[in-house]
ROKOL-655124 format. One record per residue (C-alpha): residue in three letters; x, y, z. Coordinates in steps of 0.1 Angstrom, whole numbers, plus 5000, padded with zeros to 4 digits. Each point is the difference from the previous one (the first is absolute). Layout:
alaXYZ;...
END
This chain:
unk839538198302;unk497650144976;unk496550085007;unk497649784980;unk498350214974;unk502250284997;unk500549944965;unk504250105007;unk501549804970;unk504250065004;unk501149934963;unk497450204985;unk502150314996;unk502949794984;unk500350004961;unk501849794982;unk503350134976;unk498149824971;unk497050225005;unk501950325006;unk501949914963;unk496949914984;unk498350375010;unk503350164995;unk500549844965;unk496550124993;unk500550355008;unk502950044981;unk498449844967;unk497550275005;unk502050295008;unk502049904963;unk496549984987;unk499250325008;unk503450184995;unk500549844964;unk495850164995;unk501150305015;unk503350074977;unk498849854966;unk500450224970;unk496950014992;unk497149825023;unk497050184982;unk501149824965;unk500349695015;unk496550005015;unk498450214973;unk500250335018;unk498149845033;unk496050124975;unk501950354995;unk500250104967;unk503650014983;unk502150204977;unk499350335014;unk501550274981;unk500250295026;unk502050045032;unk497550025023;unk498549694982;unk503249805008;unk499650125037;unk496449935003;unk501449634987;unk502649965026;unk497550145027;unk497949754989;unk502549694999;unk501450095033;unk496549985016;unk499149644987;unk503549915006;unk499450165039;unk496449825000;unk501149644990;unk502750025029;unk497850055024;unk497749774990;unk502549734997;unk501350105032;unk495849955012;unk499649704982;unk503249825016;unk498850095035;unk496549784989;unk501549734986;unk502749965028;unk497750075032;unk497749754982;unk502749734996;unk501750075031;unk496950035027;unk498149734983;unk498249775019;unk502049695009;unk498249715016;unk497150065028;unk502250295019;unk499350344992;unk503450214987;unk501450235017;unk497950295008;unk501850384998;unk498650265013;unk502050284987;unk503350064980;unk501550335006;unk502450034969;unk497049874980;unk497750285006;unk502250235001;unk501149894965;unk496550034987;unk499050305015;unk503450194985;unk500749874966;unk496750124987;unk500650305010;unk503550054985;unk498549824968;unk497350274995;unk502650275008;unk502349904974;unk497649994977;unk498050315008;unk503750154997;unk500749914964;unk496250054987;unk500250345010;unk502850084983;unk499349804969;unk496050185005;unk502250365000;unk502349914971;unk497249914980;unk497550315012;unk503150254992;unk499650274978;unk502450314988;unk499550314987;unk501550004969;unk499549664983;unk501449964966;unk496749894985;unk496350085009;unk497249874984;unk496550025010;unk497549704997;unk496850024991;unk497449745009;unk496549924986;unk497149734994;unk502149854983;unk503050084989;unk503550245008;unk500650344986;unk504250075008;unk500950414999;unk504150055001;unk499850305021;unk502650305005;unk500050035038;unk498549795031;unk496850135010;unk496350054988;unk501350354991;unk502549854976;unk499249994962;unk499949694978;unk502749994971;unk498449694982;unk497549755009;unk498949674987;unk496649895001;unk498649634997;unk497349874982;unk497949664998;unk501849964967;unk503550095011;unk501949925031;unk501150295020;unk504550034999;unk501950155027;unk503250104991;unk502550055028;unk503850005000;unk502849815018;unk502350145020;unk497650255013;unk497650105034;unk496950004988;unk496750155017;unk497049834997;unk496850295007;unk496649765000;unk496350134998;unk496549874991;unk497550124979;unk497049815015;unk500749715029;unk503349815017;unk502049854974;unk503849845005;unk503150044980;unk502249695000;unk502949924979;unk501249595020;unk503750114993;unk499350265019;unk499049765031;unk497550255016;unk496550184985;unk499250375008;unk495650065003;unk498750274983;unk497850215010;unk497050264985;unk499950395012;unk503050205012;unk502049745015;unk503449904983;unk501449665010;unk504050084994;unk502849804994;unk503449964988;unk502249754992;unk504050145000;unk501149814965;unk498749714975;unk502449774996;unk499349764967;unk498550084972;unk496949794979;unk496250015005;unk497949915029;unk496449965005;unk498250275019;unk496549905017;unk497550195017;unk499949805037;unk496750105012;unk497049904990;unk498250294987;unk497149944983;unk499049734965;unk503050034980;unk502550015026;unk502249674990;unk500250214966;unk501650305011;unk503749944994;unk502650194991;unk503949964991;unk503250105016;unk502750054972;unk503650085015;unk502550144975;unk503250175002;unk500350365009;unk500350114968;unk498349824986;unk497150115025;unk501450424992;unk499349894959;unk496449885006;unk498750255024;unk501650304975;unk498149854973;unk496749945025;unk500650395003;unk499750064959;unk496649845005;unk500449674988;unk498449715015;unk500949755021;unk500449714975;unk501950274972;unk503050145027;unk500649575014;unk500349944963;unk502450264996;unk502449955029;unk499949554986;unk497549885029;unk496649814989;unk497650254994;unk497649765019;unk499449855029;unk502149685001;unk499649815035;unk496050074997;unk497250044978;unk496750164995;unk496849815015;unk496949954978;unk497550215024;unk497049894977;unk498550325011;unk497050034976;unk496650065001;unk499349625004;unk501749985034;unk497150215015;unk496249934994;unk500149984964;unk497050164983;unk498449714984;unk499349775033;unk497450105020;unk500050125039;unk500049685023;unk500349754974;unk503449925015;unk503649864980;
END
């Protein structure tokens, strides 16, 4: 006999094979889901790098990438995994007539569940950002290449230097212009060390194939970087990435990546004191700027209180 009210319901606990095949069915079409995701050849192409940039052309580039894919990839799992448990308690604890469903109190294997997989997600990926961060942060002693830039309201000055340090002297330099769009010259093949300071305020070298953008800073600090070889040649757009002052979307500069001796040929004939333009000519690269262009500043004297209007009478 069963006391009235005690809610005791004997078949409650039962499920039926069709529902155990439907949830089993749907866990496996998931689990493929995921595992074809998780072993494509490349996931970031087929989703348009996830909003990363593509077609890095450094190592650490390619493993700032990955870092990056893995991540989204890590994040959508979870949140599919999230979303699911929604949609199902929703579906399956709905309210079915006038009686109230089933009321739990507690599920062990649930909070134990989501208590722990956060924390092995966020130690996985704190894992593999810092070794990506210390890959990327490494420097060496002896790099093949050092050059020294030079920032300024608004524009780049680039000095090929002969040692790694402020103490170091400058070989050659190339200075930009509002008429002519500054060149940096680099090689493939190569580790190349990147020594940044400011003449006035915070500015930011960025090259996009690069896939990260180093500040700049004024006084005696010297942001330093290095990049262990450049792997395809062409031209790529250089920006400054902080905004630093009226002419600041203006202040671009180009990345031009030759061969290495092709790179040997123009800084020798840098050293001979021609100019920029002359030793790119020499060694068959466009003497100019070809993925960017000078801006029309239209600084004259009519951008600022021109003499002939009088004070307060306004534009």
């Amino acid at each position: 006999m069963v006391a009235r009210g005690s809610g005791i319901q004997p078949t409650a606990g039962k499920r039926s094979p069709r529902r155990a095949a439907v949830r089993l069915a749907g866990l496996g079409v998931g689990g493929t889901a995921l595992l074809i995701l998780l072993t494509g050849c490349d996931v970031g192409a087929t989703f348009s790098g996830f909003g990363w940039p593509q077609g890095g052309i450094t190592p650490q580039s390619h493993r700032m990438y990955d870092l990056w894919i893995g991540s989204v990839i890590a994040a959508l799992a979870v949140g599919v995994f999230v979303w699911g448990l929604i949609f199902w308690c929703v579906i399956r604890y709905r309210k079915r007539g006038d009686e109230l469903p089933v009321q739990t109190r507690f599920n062990m294997p649930m909070e134990f569940l989501y208590t722990i997989a956060p924390i092995l997600v966020v130690a996985v990926l704190f894992y593999y950002t810092a070794i990506v961060q210390t890959d990327v942060d490494k420097v060496t002693k002896n790099p093949d290449v050092t050059v020294e830039v030079v920032a300024f309201k608004w524009n780049w000055q680039f000095n090929y230097r002969d040692g790694i340090g402020p103490d170091a002297h400058t070989v050659a330099s190339t200075l930009g212009t509002t008429e002519v769009i500054p060149i940096l010259v680099l090689p493939t093949g190569r580790s190349i060390r990147i020594e940044e300071t400011s003449k006035d305020v915070i500015h930011s070298f960025w090259v996009p194939e690069l896939l990260f953008k180093r500040d700049v800073f004024p006084g005696k600090v010297r942001n330093v970087f290095e990049v262990s070889k450049l792997e395809s040649e062409g031209a790529y757009v250089g920006r400054c990435a902080e905004l630093c002052g009226t002419y600041h979307s203006m202040m671009n500069f180009e990345l031009r990546v030759v061969s290495p001796d092709k790179y040997d040929r123009f800084l020798a004939a840098k050293k001979t004191g021609k100019s920029t333009q002359d030793a790119l000519s020499e060694i068959g690269e466009a003497p100019l700027a070809v993925k960017t262009k000078p801006f029309q500043t239209k600084r004259d004297a009519n951008n600022f209180n021109p003499s002939s209007a009088n004070a307060g009478a306004g534009s």
